[in-house]
N, C-alpha and C positions, 0 to 999 in steps of 0.2 A: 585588550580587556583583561586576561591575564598574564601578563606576564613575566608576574612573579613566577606563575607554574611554568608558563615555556621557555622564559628567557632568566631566568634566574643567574645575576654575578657572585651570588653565592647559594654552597646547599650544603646542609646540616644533616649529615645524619648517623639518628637515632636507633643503637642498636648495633652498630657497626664491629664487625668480628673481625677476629686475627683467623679465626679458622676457616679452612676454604669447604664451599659446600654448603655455610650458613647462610640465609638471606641475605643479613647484613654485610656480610663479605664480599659477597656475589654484588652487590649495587654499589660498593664503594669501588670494584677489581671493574665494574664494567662504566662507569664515570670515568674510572684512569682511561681504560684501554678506547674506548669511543673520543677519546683526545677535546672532552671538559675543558675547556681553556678559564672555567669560572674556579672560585674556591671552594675547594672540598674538606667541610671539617667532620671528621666521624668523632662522635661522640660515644664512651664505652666506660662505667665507674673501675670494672677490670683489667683497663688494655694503657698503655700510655702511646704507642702507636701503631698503626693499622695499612698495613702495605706501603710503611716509608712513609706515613702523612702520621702530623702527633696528632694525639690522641688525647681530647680532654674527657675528663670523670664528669663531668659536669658542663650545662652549654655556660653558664654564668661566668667561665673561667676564660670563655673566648671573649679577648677585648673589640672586635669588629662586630657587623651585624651580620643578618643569616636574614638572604631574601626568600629561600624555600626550605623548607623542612621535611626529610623521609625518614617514616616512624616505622620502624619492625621490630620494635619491642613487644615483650609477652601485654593482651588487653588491659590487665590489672594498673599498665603502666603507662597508656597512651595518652590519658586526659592530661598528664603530667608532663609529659613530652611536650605537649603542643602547646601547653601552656611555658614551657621552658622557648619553645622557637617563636613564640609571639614576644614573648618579653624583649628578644633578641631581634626583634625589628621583621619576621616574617609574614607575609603577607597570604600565604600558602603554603599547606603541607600535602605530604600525599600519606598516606596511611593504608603501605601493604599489609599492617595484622589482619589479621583473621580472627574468626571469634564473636565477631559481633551478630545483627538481625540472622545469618545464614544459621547460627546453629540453636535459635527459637527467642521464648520470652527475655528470658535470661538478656542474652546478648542483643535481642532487638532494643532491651531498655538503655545499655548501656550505649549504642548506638546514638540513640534521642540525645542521650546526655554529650555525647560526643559532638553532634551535628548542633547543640545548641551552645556547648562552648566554644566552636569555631564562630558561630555567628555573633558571640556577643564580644568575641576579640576584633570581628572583624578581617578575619583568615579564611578565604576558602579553601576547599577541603576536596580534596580527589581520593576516594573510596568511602571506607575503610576494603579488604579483603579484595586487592588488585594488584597488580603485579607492579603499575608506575606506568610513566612514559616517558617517551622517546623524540627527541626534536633534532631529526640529521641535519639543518640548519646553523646550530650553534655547536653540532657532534656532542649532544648528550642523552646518553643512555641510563636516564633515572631508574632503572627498573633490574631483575633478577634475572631476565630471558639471555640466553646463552649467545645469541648472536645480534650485531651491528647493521639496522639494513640500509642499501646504498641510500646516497640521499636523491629524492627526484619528485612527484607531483600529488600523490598518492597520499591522501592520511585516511588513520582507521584508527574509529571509535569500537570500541567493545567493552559488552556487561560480561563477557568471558574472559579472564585473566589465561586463560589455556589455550583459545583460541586464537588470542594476540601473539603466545610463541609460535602456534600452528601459520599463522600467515606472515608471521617475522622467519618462518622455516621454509616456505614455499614461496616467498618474496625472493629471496637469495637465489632457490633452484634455477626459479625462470629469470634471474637478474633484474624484477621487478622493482625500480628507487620507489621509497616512500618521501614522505615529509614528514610525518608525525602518527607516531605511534600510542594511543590514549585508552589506558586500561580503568574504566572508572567502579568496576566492582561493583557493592551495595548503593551508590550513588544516592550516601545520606543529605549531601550539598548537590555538587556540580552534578548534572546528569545530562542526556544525551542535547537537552535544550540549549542549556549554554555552552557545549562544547558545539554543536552546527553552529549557532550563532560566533563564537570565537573562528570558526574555522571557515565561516562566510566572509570574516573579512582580512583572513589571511590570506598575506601575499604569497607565498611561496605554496598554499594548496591548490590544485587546478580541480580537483574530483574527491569528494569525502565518502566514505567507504564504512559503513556500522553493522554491528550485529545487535542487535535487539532481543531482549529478551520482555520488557516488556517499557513503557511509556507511559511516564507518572502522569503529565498534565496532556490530555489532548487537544487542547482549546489551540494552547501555547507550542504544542511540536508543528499545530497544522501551518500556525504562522507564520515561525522561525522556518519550518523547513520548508515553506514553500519562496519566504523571501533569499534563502541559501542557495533553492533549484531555480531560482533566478539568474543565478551569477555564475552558479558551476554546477555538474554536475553531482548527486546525490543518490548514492547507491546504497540497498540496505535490505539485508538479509532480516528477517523477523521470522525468530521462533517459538514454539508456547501458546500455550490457551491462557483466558482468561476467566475472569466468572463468567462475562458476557457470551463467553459462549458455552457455559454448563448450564445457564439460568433456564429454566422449564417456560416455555410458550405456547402461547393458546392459539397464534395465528399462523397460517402460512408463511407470511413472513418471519415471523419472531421463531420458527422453526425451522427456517434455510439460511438466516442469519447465524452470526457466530461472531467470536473473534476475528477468526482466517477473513470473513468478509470485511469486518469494520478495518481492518487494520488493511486489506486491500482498496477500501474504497478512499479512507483517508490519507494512502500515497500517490494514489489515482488524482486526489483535488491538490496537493500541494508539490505535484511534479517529481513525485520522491519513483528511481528506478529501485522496482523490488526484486530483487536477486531468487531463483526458487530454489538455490540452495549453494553450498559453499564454492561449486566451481564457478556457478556460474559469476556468483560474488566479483572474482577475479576474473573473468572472461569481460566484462564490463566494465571496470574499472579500467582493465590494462588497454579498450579499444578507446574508453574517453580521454583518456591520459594522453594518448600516442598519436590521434588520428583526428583530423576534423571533423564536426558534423555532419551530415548528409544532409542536403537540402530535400529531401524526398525518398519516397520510398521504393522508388525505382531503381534496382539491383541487376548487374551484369557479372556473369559468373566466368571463369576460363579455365579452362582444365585441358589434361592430358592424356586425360584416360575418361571412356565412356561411363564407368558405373559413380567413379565420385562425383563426376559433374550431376549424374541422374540425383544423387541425394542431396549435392546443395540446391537442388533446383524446386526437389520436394520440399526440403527444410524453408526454403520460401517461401513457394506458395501458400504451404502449409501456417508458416507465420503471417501471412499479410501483407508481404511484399509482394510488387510488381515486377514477374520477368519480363521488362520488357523487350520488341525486339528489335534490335539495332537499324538504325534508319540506312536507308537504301546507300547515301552516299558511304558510310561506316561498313555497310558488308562489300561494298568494292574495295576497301580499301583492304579491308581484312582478306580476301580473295586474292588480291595482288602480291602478296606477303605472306601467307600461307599455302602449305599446298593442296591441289585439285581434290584431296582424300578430308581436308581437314571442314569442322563444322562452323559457322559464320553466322547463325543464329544467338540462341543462347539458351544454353551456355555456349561459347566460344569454344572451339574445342581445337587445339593446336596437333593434336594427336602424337603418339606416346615417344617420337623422334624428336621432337621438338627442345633445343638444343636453349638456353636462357637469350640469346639476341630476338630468337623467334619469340618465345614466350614476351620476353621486354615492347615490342613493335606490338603484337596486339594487346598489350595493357595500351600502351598509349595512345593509341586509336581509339581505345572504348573510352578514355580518361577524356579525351578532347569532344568524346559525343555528347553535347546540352541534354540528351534524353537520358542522362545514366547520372545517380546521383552517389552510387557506392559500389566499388567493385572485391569479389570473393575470389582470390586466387588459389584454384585447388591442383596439389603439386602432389604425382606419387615417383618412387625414384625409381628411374630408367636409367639405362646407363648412359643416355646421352644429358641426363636433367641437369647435372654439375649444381645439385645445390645451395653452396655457398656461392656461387659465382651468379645464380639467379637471383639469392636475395640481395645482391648487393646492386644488380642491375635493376632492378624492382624499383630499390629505394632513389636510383639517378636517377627512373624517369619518372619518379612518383612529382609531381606538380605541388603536392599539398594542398590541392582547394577539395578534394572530393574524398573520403574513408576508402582504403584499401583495408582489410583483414585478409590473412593468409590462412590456408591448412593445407602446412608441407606433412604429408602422411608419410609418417614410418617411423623408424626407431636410432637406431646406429647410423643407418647411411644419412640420417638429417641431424645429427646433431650438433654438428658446428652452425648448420644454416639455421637451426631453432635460435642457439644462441646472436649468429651474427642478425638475425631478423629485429630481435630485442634492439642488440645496440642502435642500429638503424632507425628505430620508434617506427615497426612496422609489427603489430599483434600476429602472433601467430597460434593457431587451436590446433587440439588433435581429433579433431574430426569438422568434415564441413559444418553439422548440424551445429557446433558450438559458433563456428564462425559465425554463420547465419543470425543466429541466437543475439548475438553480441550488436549486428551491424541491426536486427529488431532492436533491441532497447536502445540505438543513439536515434533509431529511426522515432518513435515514440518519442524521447526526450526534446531531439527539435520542432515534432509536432510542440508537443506544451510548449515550450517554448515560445512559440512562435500563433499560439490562441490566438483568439480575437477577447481582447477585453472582454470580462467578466461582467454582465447589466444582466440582474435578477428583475427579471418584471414585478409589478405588482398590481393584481388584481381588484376591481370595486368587491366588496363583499358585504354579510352583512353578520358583524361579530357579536353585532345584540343577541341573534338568533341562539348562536355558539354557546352563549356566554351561561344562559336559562337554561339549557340541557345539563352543560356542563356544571352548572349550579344544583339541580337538582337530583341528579346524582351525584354527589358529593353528601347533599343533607339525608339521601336514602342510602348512602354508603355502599353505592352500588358499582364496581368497577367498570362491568362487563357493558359498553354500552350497544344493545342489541340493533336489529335492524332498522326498526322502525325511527329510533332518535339518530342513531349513525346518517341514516340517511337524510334526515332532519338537517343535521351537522353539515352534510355535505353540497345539500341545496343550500345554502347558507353561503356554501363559497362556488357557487353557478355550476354544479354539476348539472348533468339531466335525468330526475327521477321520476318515474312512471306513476301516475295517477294510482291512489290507492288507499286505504286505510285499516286500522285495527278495528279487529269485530271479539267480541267479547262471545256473541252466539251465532247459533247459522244462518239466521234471519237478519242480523245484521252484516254478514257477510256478502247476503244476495242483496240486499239494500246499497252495500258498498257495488258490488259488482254493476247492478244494473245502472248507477249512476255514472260509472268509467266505460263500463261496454263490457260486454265478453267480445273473446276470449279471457280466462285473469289465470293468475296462479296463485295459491295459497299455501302459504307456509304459517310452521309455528311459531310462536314468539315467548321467548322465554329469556330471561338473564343469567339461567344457567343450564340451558344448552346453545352449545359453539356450534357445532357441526349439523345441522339441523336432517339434512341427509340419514345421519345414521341411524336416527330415531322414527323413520317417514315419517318428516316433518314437512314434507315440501311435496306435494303434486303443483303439475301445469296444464294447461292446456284445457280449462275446465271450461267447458262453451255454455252450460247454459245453470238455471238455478237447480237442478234436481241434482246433476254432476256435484255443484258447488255444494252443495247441502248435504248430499250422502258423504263428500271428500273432508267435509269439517266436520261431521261427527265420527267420522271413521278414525281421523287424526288425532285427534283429542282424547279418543277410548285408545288406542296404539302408544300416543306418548305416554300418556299416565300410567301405562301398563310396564312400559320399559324405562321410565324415567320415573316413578310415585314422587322421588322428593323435590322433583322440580316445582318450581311456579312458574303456571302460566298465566301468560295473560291474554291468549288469544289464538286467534288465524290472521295473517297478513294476507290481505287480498289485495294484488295487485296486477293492471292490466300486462297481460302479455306482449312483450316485446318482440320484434322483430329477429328473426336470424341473424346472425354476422360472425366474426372472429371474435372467439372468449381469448380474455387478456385478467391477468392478472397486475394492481395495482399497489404495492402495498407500503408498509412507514415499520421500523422499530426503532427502538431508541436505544443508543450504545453509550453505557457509560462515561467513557472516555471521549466521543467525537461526536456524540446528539444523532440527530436524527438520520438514520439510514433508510432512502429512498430504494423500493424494489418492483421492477418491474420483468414480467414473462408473459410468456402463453400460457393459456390454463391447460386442463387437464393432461393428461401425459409428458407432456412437456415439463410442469410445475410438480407433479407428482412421484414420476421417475425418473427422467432424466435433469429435474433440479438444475433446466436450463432457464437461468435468471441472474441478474445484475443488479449489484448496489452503487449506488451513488450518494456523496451524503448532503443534504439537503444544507443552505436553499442553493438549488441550483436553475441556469441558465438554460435558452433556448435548445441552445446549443449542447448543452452536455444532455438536455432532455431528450435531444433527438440522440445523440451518441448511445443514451442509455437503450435506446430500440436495436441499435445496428450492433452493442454488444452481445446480445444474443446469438448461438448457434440457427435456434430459430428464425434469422429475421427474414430470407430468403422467402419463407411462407408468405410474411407480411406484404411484401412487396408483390404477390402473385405468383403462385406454382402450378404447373399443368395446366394453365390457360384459364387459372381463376384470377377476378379480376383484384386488384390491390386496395387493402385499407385504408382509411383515412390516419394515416401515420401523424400528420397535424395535430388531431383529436387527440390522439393516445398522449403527444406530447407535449399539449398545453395542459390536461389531465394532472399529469404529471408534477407541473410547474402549478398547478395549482393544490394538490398534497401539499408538495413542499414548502408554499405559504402558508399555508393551514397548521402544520405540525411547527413549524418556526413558529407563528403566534398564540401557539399553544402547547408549551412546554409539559402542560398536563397529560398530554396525549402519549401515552410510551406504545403501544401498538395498533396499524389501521391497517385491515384490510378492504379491498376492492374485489370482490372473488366473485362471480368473474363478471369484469368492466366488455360489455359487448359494444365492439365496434365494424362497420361496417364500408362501403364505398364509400368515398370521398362522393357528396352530397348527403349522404345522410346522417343521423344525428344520433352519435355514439350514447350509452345510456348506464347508469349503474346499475347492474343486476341483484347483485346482493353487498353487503356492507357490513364491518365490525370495528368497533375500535375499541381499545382498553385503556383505562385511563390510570394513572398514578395510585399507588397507595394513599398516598397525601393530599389528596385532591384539595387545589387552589385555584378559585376562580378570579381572571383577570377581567375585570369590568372597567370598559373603557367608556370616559365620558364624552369621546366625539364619536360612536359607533353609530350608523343607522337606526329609525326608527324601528320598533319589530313591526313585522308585517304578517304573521301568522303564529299563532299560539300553540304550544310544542302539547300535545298529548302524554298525559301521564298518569 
């Protein structure tokens, strides 16, 4: 798809110095020395040649054509540049200047102009303000960075031109091969989309590798990158806020939301591994690269020493793996082969004698066990360890159907074995928890992988209902849509709302009451108070009319006193609900990736400990349920201390039906559920309280096959 930019038999470029230490010097010295087998013309109006290669004043004066073009001429000069390497049959340029969008108006406009003359030549465009790339493929090193990295499975995207020397620096240390190395800068053209896409169906990548700073279209990265984490793996560090998450919100949701979550939930749906920061980047890349998948996340540990086994065993647990324990026939075996002192559970523990034949026999034993789907080899140096002579015995008996990760701990006495490990394509960490770490995200990535097909239900509803509410305010220009219509809204798509309605006085309050029953509870109703709580707007538990009567005028002299500018429009009286587990429910809308589904516990939970998960809508039974058991929380849900378990069902058809609802109504940017009480399986979960916010713009979609309406929305 480009291969003008990665395979290029010819590259022009622009800007090309005799003096060393200049850009353009440096990309023509490192094209020779990376052994370019294509044509190299520097072009320079001052130089006639440039490191033994002529040198023309002008590209017009080369009688061949020029498949790529590299600009590092001063800004003033670039739009003229590329218009010189199109003339000359280029199909791509790359454009390390600088100067452009990074240093404000100025250089953002000249940018536009830049990104619109590439497109109407017909040339794609890699940057401006990036260092180039790299293709160990064809050994060429378009770019300025100081070193050549080996060639092997690895490529890496990056909006950091700094951070591409930083990983072309530590690729080397650890003798890490890439494939391609892709610096795209201001990414006015090509940007992270079309390069997963290019790099999904390259042959020579096995694992693409990005740093992210931020992601122009997220409709388009969700799709590209989830059809790329199809095929290979896709690993990707993201750093930066966005507006999405400085924007002021009025909901719980829209206030535990952010970027950090949009941008985690949208790598959550399209299978993308998120790196939490630069080591681990390369802890994950170097275990997809090297090692096969895990069929599961049952982990077998071996060590030599009691305290590293104890921490890869916590770093498990602690991640989500399963220790498991080695089946009856495997610990005889391992007992016949080790000696009387040594540990046979797991971790496996060979103890601190243990010479590489002994260590090699019980990897192989755990390797042949069906019950072990990855194994952590933790290695400290004894004088009997010998090192190099383990990782080489390692790599014989390694099988290749099941992930081996290593962590040979130390310094000096491991560093041939560090290296010989590499060559071997056997990962090795300097600590277990990294190992762990790494054999979590292949464990993850074969989950996805390996889902079950994606079927989004779809509910009977009834969007006439929807449609009136959300038309009416719109014509009252009213954003905030309070409890009584939210809930409206919600029965609309089969929630379960408690018998009730707005009283204007307290005689119409007791009128409403006595017609549902007491118990009831009454809150106030206003469109511009959110929190109804802080203004005691809400008593419960009102049993009879004299309660209900003294509690709505008490309320109403209390709001007005703490709110005057509010409008109200009433007391919500409504019957009293049953006990059960408070859940919170909630939707915001993220610029980039739509609608973000959020579900928690309520109170303490949602409030301090900000234990809650996004998911981005529309989603699946199955990610509905995932969304529960992502929780720290969820252990409660299932019954703690001998209470009995929720209807986990409820909460996650709930859910799936949010997620219809804000999908067929793109008007909606915030809903909360606060708090959705659910109780034992038999009984019949209920929305307590309700808000949703609706768009600046508000547009209503009225459809002409929507149910009849079947009850008249109050206004």
């Amino acid at each position: 798809m480009l291969d003008a930019l990665f395979s290029p038999s010819s590259v022009a470029v622009f800007g090309a110095s005799r003096e060393p230490g200049k850009v353009g010097h440096e990309v023509v010295a490192n094209l020779l020395k990376s052994g370019y087998r294509g044509r190299i013309i520097p072009v320079n109006p001052k130089a006639t040649e440039v490191l033994g290669l002529k040198c023309y004043s002008d590209l017009s004066q080369y009688s061949g054509t020029v498949d790529l073009g590299i600009i590092v001429v001063p800004p003033p000069a670039v739009l003229s540049a590329v218009e010189n390497a199109a003339r000359a049959g280029a199909r791509a340029v790359i454009v390390i200047t600088a100067g452009f969008k990074e240093i404000g108006p100025e250089g953002a406009a000249r940018e536009r102009e830049l990104a619109n003359l590439c497109r109407s030549l017909g040339v794609r465009l890699l940057g401006p303000n990036c260092i180039g790339l790299i293709n160990t493929e064809n050994q060429m090193n378009a770019t300025f960075a100081p070193q050549m990295p080996l060639p092997g499975k690895i490529s890496v995207i990056s909006q950091s031109g700094a951070l591409c020397v930083a990983i072309l620096d530590m690729a080397l240390q650890r003798r890490m091969g890439l494939a391609k190395v892709i610096s795209f800068g201001n990414k006015a053209d090509l940007d992270e989309v079309d390069l997963l896409q290019a790099l999904a169906e390259d042959r020579q990548t096995g694992v693409v590798v990005g740093y992210l700073e931020s992601i122009n279209e997220g409709d388009e990265f969700l799709r590209v990158a989830e059809q790329t984490a199809n095929v290979k793996p896709v690993v990707i560090l993201k750093v930066g806020v966005t507006q999405a998450g400085a924007k002021a919100a009025s909901s719980h949701t829209g206030s535990l939301a952010g970027a950090d979550m949009a941008y985690g939930a949208a790598f959550k749906r399209s299978g993308v591994v998120r790196a939490e920061n630069f080591e681990a980047l390369f802890d994950y890349a170097l275990a997809f690269a090297m090692q096969p998948l895990p069929a599961g996340p049952r982990v077998a540990i071996i060590t030599n020493a009691g305290g590293p086994g104890i921490m890869a065993s916590d770093a498990a647990e602690m991640a989500g793996l399963r220790m498991i324990t080695p089946s009856v026939g495997t610990r005889e075996k391992l007992r016949a082969c080790l000696p009387p002192t040594a540990a046979v559970g797991n971790p496996v523990d060979v103890i601190g004698d243990a010479d590489p034949d002994r260590y090699a026999q019980a990897f192989e034993i755990l390797q042949d066990d069906p019950d072990v789907d990855g194994i952590v080899v933790v290695v400290t140096p004894q004088n009997m360890t010998q090192p190099l002579r383990l990782a080489e015995r390692l790599a014989q008996a390694h099988q290749g159907k099941k992930p081996v990760l290593a962590a040979f701990l130390g310094g000096h006495e491991m560093e041939a074995a560090h290296a010989r490990l590499m060559e071997l394509n056997i990962p090795n960490y300097p600590s277990p928890e990294r190992a762990v770490g790494a054999l979590k995200a292949m464990c993850d990535y074969y989950a996805w992988r390996h889902r079950p097909p994606r079927v989004v239900a779809r509910f009977p509803v009834n969007r006439r209902r929807v449609d009136r509410v959300i038309a009416w305010h719109a014509r009252m220009g009213i954003r905030q849509v309070g409890e009584v219509e939210a809930k409206e809204i919600l029965r609309a798509y089969n929630f379960n709302i408690l018998p009730g309605g707005l009283a204007e006085t307290a005689d119409q309050a007791v009128e409403i009451a006595e017609r549902i029953g007491y118990p009831v509870v009454l809150k106030i109703s206003s469109p511009d108070i959110i929190h109804k709580s802080d203004f005691g707007g809400v008593r419960i538990n009102l049993a009879n009319s004299e309660q209900l009567r003294d509690a709505f005028d008490l309320m109403m002299l209390r709001v007005q006193r703490r709110a005057p500018q509010a409008r109200i429009r009433g007391g919500y009286v409504e019957k009293m609900g049953s006990r059960g587990r408070e859940v919170i429910l909630g939707m915001t809308r993220d610029p980039q990736f739509g609608p973000m589904l959020m579900f928690g516990l309520g109170g303490i939970f949602v409030e301090v400990m900000k234990d809650v998960t996004f998911y981005l809508a529309p989603i699946t039974a199955e990610e509905a349920m995932q969304m529960l058991k992502s929780t720290r929380s969820y252990a409660l849900l299932q019954g703690a201390r001998g209470q009995a378990p929720v209807d986990m069902d409820a909460i996650a058809t709930s859910l799936q039906r949010i997620s219809q609802l804000v999908t067929d109504y793109p008007q909606i940017v915030e809903l909360d559920i606060n708090p959705f009480i659910v109780g034992e399986v038999g009984t019949e979960a209920y929305v307590a309280d309700a808000r949703i916010t609706l768009a600046e713009s508000v547009v209503t979609s009225v459809g002409s096959d929507h149910e009849d309406e079947t009850r008249t929305v109050r206004s």
